[in-house]
C-alpha positions in Angstrom: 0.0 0.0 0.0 1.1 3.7 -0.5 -0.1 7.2 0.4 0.8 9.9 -2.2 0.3 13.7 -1.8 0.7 15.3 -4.8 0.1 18.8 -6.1 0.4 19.6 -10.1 0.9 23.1 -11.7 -1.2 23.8 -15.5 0.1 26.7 -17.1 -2.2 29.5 -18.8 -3.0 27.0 -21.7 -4.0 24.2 -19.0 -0.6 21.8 -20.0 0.8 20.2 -16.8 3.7 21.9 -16.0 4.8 20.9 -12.8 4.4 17.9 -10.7 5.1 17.4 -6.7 4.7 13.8 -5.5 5.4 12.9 -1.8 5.1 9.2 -1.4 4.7 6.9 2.1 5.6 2.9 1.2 4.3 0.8 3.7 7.2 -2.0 3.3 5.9 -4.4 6.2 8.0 -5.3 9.3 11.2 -6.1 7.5 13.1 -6.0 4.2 13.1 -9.1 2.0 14.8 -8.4 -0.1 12.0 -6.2 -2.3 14.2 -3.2 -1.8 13.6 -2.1 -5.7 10.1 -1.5 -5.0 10.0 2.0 -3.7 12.6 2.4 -6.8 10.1 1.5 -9.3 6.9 3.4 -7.6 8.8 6.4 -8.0 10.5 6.0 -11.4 7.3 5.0 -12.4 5.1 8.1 -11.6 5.9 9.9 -14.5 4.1 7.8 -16.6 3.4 9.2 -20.3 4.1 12.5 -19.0 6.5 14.6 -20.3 6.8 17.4 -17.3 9.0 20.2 -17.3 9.9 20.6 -13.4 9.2 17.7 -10.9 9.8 16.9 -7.0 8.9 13.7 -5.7 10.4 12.1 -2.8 9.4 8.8 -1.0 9.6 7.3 2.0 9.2 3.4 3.2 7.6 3.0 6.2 7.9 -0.1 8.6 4.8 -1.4 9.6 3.8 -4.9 11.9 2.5 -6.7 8.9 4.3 -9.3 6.7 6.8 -7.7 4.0 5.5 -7.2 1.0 7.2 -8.8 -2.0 8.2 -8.5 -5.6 5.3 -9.6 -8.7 5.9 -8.4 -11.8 6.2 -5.2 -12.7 6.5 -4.1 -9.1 5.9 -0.5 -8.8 4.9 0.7 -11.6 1.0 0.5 -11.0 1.2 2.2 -7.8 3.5 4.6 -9.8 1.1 5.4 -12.7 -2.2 5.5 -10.5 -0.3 8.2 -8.7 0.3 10.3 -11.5 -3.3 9.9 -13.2 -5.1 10.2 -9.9 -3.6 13.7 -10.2 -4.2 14.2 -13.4 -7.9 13.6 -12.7 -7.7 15.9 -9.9 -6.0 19.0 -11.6 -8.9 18.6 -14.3 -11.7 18.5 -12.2 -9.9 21.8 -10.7 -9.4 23.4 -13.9 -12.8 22.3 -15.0 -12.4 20.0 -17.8 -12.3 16.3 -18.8 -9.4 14.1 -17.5 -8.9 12.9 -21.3 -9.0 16.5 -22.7 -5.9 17.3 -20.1 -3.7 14.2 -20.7 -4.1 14.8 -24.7 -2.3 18.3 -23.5 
């Protein structure tokens, strides 16, 4: 599981811009050796996108449940429903269709 904040920046002609992902890892009790994981969530937010300025930082958190482990692909979902979750948000914000922005 992860927790993203993220905040994204349109400019006057409503293209993304600028893109600022904080992202919490919950990584279970202990490492098994899945350490790529939080590599691939984060290499994996930008997606399709071609932004000009990003920040995004994450963080693995320990938590008292079993580890989570390596399936194909790992990250990479998480990564991408990140980044479309705030693509859907900035054009609901902006007032338009989530397609009509990602065709920006």
């Amino acid at each position: 599981p992860h927790k993203a904040k993220y905040a994204i920046g349109l400019d006057k002609s409503r293209r993304i811009v600028a893109l600022k992902v904080d992202v919490a890892m919950l990584q279970g009790a202990f490492s098994d050796g899945s350490f790529g994981t939080p590599l691939d969530v984060l290499m994996g937010i930008d997606g399709a996108y071609n932004v000009e300025n990003w920040h995004v930082r994450g963080q693995i958190a320990r938590t008292n449940t079993p580890p989570n482990t390596y399936c194909r692909a790992p990250g990479f979902v998480p990564g991408s429903l990140i980044i479309e979750s705030a693509v859907d948000a900035a054009a609901r914000a902006a007032g338009m269709a989530p397609e009509d922005l990602r065709w920006l």
